[in-house]
Biopython code that builds the backbone (N, CA, C, O; Angstrom):
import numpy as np
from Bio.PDB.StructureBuilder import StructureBuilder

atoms = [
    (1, "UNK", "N", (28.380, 0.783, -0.622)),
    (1, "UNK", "CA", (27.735, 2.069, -0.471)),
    (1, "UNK", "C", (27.626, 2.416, 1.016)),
    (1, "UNK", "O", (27.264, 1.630, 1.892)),
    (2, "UNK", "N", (28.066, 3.979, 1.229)),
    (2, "UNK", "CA", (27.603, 4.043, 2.960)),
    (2, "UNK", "C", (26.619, 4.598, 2.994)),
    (2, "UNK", "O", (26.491, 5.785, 2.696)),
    (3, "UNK", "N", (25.581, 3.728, 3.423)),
    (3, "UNK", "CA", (24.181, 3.943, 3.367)),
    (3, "UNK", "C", (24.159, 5.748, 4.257)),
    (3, "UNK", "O", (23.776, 6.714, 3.597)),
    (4, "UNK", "N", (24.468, 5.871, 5.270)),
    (4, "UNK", "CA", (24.455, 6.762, 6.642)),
    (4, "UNK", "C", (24.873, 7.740, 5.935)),
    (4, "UNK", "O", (24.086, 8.684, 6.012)),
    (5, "UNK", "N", (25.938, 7.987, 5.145)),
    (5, "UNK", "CA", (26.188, 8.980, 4.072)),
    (5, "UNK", "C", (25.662, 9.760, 3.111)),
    (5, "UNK", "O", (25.644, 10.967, 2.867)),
    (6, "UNK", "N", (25.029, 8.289, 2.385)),
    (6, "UNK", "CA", (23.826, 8.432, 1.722)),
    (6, "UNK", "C", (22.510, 9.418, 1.731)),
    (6, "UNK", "O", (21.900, 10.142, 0.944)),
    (7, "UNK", "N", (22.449, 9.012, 3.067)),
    (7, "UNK", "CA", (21.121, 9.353, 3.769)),
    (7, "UNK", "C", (20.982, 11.236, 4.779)),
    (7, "UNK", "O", (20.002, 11.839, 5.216)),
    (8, "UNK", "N", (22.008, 11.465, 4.775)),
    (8, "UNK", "CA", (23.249, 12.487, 5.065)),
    (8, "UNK", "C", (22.479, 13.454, 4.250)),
    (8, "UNK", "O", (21.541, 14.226, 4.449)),
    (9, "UNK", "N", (23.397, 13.042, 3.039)),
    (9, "UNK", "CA", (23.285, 14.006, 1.836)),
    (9, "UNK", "C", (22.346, 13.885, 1.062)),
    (9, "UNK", "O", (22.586, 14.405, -0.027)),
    (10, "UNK", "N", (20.880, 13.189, 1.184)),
    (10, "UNK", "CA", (19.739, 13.263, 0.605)),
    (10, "UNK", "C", (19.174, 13.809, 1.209)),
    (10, "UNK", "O", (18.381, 14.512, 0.583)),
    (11, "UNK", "N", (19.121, 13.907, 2.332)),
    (11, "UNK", "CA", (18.316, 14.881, 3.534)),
    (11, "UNK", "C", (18.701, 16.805, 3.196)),
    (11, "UNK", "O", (17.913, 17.745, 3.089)),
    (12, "UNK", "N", (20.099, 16.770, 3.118)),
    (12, "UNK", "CA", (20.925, 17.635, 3.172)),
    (12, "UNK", "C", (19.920, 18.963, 1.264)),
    (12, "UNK", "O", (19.531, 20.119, 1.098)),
    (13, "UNK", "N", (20.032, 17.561, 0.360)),
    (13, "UNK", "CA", (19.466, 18.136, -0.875)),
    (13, "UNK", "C", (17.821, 18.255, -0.214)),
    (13, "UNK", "O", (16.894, 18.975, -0.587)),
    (14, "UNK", "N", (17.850, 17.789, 0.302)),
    (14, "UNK", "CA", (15.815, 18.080, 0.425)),
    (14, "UNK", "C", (15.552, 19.306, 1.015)),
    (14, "UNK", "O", (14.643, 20.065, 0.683)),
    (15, "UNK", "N", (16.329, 19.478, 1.858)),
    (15, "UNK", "CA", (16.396, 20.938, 3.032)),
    (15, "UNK", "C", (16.526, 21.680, 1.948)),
    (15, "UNK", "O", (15.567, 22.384, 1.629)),
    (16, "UNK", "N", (18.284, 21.696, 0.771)),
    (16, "UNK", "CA", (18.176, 22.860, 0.315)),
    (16, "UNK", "C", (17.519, 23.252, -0.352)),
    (16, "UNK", "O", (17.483, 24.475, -0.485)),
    (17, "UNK", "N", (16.436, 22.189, -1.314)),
    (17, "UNK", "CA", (15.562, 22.046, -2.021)),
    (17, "UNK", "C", (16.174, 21.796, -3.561)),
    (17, "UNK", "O", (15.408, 21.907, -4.518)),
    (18, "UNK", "N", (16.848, 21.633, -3.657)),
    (18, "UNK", "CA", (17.869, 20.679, -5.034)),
    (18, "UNK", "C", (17.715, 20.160, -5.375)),
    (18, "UNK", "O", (18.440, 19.181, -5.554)),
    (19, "UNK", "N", (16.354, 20.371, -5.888)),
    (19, "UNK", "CA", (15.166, 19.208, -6.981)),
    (19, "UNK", "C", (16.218, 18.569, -7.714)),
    (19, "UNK", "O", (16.107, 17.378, -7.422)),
    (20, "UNK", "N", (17.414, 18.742, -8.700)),
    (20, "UNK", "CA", (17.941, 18.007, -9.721)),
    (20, "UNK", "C", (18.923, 17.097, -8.781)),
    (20, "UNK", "O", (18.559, 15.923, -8.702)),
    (21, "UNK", "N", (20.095, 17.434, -8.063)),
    (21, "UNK", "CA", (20.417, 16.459, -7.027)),
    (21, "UNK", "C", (19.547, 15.507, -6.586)),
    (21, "UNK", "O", (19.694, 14.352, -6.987)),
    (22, "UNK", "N", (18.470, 15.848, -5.662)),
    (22, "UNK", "CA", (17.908, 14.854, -5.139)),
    (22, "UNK", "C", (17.166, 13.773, -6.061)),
    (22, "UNK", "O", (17.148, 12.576, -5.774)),
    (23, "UNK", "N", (16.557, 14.316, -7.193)),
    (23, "UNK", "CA", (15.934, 13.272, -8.010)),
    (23, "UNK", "C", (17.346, 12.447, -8.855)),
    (23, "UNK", "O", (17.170, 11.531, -9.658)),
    (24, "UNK", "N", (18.508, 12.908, -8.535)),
    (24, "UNK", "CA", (19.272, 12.251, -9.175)),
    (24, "UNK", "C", (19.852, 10.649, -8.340)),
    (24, "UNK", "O", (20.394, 9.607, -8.708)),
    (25, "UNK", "N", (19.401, 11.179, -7.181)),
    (25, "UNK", "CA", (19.522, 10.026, -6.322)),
    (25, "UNK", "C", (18.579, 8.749, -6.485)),
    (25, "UNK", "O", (18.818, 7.663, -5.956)),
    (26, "UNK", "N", (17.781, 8.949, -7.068)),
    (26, "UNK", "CA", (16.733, 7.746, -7.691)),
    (26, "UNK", "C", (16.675, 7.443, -8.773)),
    (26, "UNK", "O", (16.787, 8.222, -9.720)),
    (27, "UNK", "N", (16.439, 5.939, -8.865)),
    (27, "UNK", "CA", (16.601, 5.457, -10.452)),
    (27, "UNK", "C", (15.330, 6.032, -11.018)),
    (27, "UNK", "O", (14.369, 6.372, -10.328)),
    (28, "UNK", "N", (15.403, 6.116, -12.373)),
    (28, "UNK", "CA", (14.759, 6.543, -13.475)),
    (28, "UNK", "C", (12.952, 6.084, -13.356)),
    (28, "UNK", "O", (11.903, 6.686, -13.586)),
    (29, "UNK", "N", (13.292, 4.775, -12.898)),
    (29, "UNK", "CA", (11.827, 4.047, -12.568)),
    (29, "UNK", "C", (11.421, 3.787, -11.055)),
    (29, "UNK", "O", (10.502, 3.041, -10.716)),
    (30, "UNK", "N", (12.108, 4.394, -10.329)),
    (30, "UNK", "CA", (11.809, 4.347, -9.265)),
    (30, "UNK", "C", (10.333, 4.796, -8.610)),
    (30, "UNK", "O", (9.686, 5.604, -9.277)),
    (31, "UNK", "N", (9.696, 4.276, -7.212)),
    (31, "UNK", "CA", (8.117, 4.436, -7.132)),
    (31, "UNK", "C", (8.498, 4.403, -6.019)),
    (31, "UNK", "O", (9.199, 3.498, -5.565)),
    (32, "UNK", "N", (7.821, 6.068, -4.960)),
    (32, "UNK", "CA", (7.549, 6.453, -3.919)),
    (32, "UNK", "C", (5.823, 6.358, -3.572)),
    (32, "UNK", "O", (4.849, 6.742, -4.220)),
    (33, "UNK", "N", (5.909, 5.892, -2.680)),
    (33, "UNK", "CA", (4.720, 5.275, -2.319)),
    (33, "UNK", "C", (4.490, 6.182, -0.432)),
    (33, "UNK", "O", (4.996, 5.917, 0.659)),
    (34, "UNK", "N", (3.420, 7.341, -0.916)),
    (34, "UNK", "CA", (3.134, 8.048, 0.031)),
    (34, "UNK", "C", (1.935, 7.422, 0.714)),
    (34, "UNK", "O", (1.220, 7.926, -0.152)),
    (35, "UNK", "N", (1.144, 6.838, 1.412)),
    (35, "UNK", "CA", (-0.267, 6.625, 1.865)),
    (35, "UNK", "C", (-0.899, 7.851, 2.725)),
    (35, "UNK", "O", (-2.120, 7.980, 2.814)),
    (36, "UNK", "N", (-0.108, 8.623, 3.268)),
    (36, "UNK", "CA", (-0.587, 9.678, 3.815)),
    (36, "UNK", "C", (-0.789, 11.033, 2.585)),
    (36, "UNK", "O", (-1.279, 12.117, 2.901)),
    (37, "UNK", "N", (-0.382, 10.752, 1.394)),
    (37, "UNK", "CA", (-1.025, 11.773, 0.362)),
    (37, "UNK", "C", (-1.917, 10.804, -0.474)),
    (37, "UNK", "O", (-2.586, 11.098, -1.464)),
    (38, "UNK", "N", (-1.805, 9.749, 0.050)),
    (38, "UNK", "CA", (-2.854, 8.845, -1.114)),
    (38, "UNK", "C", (-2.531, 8.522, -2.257)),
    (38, "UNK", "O", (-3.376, 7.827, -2.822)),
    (39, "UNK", "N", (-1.733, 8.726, -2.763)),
    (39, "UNK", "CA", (-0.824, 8.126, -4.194)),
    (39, "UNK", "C", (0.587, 7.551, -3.947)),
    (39, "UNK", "O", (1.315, 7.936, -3.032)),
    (40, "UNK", "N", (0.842, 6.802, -4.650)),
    (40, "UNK", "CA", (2.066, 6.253, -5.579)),
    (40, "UNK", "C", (2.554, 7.405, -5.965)),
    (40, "UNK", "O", (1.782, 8.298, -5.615)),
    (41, "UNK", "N", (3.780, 7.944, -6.708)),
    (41, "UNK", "CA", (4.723, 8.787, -7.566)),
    (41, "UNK", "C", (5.595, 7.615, -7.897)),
    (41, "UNK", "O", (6.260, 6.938, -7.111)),
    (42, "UNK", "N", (5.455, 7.466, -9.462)),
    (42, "UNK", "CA", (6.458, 6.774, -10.061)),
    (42, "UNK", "C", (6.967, 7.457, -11.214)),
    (42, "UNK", "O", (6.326, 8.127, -12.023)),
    (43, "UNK", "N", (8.304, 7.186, -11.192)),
    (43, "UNK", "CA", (9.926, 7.340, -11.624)),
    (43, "UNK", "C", (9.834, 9.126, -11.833)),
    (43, "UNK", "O", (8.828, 9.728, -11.459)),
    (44, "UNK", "N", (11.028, 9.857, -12.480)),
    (44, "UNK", "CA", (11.199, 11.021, -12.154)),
    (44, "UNK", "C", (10.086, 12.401, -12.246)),
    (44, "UNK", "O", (9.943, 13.466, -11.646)),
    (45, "UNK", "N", (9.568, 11.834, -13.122)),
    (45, "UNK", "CA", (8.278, 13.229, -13.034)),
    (45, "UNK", "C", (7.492, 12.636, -11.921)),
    (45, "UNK", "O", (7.322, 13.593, -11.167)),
    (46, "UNK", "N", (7.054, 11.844, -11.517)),
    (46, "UNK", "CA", (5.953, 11.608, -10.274)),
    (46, "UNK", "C", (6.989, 12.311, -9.262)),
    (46, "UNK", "O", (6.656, 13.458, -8.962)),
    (47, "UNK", "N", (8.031, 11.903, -8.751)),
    (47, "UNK", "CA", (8.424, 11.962, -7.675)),
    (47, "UNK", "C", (8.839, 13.924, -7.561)),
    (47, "UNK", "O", (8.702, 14.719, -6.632)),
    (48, "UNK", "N", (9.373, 14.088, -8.989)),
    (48, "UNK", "CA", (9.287, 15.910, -9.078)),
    (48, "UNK", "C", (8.281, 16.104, -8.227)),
    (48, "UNK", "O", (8.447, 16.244, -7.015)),
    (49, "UNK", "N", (6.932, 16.129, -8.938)),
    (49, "UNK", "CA", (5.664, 16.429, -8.469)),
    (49, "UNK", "C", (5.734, 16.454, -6.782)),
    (49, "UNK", "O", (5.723, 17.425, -6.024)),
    (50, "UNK", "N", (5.806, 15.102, -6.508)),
    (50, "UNK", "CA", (5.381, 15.076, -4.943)),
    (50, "UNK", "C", (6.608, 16.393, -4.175)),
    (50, "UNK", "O", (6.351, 17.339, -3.431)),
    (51, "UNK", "N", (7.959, 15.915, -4.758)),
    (51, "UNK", "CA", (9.157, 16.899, -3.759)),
    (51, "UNK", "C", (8.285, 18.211, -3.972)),
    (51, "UNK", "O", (7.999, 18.798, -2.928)),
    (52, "UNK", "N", (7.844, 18.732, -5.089)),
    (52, "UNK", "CA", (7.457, 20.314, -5.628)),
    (52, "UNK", "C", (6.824, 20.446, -4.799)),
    (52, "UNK", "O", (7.350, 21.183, -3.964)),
    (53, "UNK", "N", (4.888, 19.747, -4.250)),
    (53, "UNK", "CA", (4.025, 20.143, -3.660)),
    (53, "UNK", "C", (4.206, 19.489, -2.129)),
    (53, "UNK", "O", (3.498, 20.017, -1.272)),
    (54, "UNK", "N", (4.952, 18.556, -1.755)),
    (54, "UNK", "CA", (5.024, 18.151, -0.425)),
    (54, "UNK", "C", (6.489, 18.932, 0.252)),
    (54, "UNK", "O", (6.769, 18.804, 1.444)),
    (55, "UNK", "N", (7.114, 19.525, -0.452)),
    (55, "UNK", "CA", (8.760, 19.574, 0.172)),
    (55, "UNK", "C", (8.687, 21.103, -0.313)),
    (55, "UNK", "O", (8.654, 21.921, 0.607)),
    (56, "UNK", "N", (8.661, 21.552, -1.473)),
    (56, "UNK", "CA", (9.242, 23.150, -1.735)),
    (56, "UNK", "C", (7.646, 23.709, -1.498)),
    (56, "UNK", "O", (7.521, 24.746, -0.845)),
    (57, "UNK", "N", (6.352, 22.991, -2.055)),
    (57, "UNK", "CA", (5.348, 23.748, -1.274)),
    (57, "UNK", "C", (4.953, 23.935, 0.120)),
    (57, "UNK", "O", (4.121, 24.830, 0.269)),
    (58, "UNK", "N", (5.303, 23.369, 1.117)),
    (58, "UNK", "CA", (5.501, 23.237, 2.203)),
    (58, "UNK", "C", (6.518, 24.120, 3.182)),
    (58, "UNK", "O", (6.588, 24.562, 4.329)),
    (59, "UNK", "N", (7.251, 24.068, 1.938)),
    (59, "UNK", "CA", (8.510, 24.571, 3.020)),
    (59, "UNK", "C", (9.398, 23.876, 4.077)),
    (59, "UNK", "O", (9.983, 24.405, 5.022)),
    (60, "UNK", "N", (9.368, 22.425, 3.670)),
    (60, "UNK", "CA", (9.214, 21.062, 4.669)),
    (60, "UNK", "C", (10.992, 21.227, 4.473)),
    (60, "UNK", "O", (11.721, 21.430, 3.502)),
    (61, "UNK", "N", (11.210, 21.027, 5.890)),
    (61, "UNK", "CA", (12.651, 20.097, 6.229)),
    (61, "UNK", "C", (12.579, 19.473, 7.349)),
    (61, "UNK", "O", (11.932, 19.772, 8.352)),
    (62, "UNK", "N", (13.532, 18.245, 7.079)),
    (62, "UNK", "CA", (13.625, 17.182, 7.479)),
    (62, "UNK", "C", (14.899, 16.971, 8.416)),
    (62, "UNK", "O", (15.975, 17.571, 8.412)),
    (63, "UNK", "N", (14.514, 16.101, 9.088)),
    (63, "UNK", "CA", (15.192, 15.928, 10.619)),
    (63, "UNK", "C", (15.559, 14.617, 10.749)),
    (63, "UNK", "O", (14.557, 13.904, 10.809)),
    (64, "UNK", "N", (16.595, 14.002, 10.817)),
    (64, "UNK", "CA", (16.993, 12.334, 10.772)),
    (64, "UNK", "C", (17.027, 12.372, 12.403)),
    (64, "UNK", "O", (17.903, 13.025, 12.971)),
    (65, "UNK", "N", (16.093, 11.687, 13.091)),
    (65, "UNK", "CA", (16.328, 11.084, 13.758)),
    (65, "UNK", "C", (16.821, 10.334, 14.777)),
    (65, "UNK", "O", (17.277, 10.701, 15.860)),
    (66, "UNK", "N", (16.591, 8.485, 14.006)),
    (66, "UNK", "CA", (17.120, 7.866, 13.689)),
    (66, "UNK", "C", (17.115, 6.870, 12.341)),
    (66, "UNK", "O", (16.139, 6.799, 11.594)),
    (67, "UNK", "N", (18.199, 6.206, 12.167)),
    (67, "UNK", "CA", (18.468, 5.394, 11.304)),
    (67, "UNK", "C", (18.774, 3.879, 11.430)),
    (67, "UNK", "O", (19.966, 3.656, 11.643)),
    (68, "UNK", "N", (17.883, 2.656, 11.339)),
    (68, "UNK", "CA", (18.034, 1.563, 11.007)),
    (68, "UNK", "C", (18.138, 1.063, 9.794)),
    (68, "UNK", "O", (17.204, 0.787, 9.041)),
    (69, "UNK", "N", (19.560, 0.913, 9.546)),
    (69, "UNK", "CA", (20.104, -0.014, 8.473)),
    (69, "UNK", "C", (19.563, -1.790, 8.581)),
    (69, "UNK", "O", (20.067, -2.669, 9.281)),
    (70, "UNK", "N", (18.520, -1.889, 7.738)),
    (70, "UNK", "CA", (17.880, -3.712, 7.407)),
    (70, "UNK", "C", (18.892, -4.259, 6.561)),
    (70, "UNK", "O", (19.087, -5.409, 6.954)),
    (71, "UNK", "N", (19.614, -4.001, 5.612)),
    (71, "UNK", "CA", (20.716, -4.735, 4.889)),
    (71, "UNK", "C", (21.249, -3.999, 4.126)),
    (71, "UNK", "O", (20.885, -2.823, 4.146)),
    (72, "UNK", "N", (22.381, -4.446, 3.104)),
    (72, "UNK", "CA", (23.091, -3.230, 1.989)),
    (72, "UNK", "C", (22.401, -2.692, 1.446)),
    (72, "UNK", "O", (22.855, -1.794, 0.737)),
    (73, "UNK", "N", (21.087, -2.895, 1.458)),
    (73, "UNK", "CA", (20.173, -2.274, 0.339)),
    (73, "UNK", "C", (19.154, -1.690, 1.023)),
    (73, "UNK", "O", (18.757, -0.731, 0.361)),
    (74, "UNK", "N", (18.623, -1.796, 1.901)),
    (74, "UNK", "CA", (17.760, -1.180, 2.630)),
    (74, "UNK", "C", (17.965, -0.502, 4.304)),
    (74, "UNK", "O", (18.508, -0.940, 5.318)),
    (75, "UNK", "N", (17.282, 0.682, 4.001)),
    (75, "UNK", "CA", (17.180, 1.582, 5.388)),
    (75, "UNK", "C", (15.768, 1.832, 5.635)),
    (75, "UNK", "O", (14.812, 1.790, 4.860)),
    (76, "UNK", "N", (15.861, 2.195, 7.312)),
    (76, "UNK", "CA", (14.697, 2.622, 7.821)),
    (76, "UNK", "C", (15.009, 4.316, 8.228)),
    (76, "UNK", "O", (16.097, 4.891, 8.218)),
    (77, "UNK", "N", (14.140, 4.670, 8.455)),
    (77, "UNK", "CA", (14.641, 6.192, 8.377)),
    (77, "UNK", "C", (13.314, 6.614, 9.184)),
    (77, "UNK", "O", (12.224, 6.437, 8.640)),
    (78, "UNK", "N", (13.430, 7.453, 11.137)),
    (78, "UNK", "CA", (12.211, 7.836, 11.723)),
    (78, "UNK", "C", (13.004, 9.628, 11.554)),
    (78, "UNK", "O", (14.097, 10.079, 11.896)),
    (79, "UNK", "N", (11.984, 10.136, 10.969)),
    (79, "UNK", "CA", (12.440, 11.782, 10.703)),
    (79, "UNK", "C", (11.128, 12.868, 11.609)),
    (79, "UNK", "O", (10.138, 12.454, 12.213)),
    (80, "UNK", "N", (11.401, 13.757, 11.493)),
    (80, "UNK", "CA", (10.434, 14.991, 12.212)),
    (80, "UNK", "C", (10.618, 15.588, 10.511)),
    (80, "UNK", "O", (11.469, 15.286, 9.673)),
    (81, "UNK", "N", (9.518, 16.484, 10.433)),
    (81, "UNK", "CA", (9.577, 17.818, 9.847)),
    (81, "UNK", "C", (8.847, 18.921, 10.323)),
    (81, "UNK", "O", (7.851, 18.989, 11.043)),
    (82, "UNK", "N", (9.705, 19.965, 9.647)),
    (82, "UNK", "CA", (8.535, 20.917, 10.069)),
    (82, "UNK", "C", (8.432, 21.796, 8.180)),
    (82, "UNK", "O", (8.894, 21.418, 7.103)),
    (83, "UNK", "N", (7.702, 22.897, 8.519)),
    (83, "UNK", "CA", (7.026, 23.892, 7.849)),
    (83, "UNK", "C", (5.647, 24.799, 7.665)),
    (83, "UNK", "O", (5.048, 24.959, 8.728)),
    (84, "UNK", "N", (5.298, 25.156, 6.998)),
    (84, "UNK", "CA", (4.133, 26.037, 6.670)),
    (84, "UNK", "C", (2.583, 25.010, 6.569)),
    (84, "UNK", "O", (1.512, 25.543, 6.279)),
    (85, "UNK", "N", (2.704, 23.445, 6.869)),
    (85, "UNK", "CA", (1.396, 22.833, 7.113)),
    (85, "UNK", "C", (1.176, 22.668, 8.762)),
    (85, "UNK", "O", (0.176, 22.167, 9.276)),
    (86, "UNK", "N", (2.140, 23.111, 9.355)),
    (86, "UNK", "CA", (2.035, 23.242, 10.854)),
    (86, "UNK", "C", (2.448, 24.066, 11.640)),
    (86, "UNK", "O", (3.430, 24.725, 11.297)),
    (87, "UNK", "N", (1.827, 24.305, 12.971)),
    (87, "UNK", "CA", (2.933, 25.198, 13.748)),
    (87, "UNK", "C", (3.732, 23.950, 14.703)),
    (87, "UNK", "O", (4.438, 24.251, 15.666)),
    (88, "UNK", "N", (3.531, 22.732, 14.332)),
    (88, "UNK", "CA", (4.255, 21.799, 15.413)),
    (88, "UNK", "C", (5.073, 20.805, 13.962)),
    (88, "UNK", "O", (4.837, 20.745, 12.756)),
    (89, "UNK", "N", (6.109, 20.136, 14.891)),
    (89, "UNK", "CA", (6.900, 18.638, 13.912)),
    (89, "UNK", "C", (6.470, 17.883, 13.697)),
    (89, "UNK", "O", (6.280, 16.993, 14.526)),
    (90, "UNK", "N", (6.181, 17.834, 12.792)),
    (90, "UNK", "CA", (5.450, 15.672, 12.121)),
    (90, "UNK", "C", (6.031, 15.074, 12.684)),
    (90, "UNK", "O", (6.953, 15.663, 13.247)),
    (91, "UNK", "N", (5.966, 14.173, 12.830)),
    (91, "UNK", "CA", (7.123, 12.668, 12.969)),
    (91, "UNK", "C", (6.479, 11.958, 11.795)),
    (91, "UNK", "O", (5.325, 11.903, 11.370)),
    (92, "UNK", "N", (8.190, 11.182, 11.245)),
    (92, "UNK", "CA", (7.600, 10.656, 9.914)),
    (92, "UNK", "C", (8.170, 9.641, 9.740)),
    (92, "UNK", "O", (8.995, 9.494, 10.641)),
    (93, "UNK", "N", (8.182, 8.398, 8.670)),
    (93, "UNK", "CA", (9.271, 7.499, 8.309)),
    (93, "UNK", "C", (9.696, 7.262, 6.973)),
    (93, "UNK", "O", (8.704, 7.270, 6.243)),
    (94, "UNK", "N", (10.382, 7.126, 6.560)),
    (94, "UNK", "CA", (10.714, 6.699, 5.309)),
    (94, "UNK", "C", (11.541, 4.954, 5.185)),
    (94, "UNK", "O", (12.446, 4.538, 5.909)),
    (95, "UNK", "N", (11.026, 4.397, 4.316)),
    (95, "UNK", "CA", (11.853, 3.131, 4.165)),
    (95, "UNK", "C", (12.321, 3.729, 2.666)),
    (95, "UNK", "O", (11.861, 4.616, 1.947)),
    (96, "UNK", "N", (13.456, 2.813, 2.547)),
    (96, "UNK", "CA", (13.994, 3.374, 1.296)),
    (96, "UNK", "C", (14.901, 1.623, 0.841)),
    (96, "UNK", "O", (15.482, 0.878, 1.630)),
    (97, "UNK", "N", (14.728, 1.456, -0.515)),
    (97, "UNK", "CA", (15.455, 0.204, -0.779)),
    (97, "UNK", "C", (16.117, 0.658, -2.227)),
    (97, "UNK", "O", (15.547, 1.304, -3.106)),
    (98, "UNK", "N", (17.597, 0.103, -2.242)),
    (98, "UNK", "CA", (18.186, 0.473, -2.878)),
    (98, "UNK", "C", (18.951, -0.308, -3.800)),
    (98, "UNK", "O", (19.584, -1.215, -3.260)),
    (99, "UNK", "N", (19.136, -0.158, -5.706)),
    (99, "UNK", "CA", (19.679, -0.618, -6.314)),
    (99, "UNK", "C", (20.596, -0.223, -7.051)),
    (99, "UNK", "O", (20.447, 0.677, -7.877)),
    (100, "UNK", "N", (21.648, -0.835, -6.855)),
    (100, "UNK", "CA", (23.178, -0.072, -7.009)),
    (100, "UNK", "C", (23.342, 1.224, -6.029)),
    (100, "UNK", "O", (23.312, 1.084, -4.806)),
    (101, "UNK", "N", (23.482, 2.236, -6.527)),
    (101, "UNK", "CA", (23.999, 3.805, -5.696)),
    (101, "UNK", "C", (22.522, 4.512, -5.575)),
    (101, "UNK", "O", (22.285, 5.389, -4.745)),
    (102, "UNK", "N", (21.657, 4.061, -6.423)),
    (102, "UNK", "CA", (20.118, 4.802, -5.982)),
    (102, "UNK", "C", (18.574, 4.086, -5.636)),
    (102, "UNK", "O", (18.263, 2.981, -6.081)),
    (103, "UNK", "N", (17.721, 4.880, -4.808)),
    (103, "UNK", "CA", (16.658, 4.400, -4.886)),
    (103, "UNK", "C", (15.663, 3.806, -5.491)),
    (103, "UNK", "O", (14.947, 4.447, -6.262)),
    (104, "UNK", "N", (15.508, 2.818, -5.304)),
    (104, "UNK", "CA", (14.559, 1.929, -6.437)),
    (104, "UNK", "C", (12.903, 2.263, -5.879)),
    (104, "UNK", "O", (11.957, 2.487, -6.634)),
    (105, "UNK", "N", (12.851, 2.233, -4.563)),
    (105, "UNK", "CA", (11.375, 2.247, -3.761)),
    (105, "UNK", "C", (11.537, 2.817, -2.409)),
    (105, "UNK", "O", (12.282, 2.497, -1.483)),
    (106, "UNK", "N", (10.518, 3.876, -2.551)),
    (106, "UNK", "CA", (10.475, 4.379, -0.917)),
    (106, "UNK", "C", (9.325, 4.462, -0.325)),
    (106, "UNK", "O", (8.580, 4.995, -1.148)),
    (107, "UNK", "N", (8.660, 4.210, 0.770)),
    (107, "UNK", "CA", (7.750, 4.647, 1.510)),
    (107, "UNK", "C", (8.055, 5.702, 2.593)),
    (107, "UNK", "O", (8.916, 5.857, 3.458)),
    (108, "UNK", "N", (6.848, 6.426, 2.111)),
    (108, "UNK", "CA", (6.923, 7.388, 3.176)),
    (108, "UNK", "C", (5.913, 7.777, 3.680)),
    (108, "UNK", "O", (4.960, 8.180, 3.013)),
    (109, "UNK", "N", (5.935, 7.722, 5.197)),
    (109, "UNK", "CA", (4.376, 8.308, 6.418)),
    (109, "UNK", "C", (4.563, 8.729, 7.412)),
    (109, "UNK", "O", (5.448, 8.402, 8.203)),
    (110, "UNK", "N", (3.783, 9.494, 7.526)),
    (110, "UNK", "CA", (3.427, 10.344, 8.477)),
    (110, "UNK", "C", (2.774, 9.428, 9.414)),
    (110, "UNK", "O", (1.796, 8.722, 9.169)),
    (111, "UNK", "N", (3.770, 9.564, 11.106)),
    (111, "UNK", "CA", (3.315, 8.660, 12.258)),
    (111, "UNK", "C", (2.713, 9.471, 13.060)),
    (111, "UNK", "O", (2.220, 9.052, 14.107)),
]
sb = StructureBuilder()
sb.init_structure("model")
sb.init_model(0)
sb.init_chain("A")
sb.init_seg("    ")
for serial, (resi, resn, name, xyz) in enumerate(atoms, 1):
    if name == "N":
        sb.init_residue(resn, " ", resi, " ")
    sb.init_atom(name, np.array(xyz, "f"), 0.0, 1.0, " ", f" {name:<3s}", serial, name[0])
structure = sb.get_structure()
């Protein structure tokens, strides 16, 4: 898998807001683990939820960085966003670990 590719074109669906693409990129049981919204989202309806009210309610797009690749299966990911919860860029991170072609577990925070 090319992770950098990967990571490319998941960014790419989040901007355009391509709820069915992007959730297609995660397995079925997959668990995003936000601490800066205070919940877990597990497998495809949790994680709907969070993209709906953190990403299309927001108006949020995302900015790669950079990218540290930890092994075939895992990335580090330092992003900016912006939108309608600020007039300035977050800085953010995402870890993301991966089984087969999709996401099994991600964290994501706001630095």
């Amino acid at each position: 898998m090319d992770i950098k590719k990967f990571v490319n074109e998941w960014i790419a669906m989040s901007n355009a807001y391509d709820i069915e693409n992007y959730l297609d990129t995660y397995h079925s049981d997959a668990v995003l683990d936000d601490p800066t919204a205070g919940a877990e989202f597990k497998g495809h309806s949790g994680i709907r939820a969070y993209f709906e009210e953190y990403f299309i309610g927001y108006q949020t797009q995302t900015y790669l960085k950079n990218i540290k690749i930890i092994s075939e299966n895992e990335v580090h990911l330092d992003l900016e966003f912006t939108g309608t919860f600020s007039n300035q860029r977050l800085k953010g991170t995402f870890d993301l670990v991966f089984r087969g072609e999709k996401i099994i577990s991600a964290k994501a925070e706001l630095v």
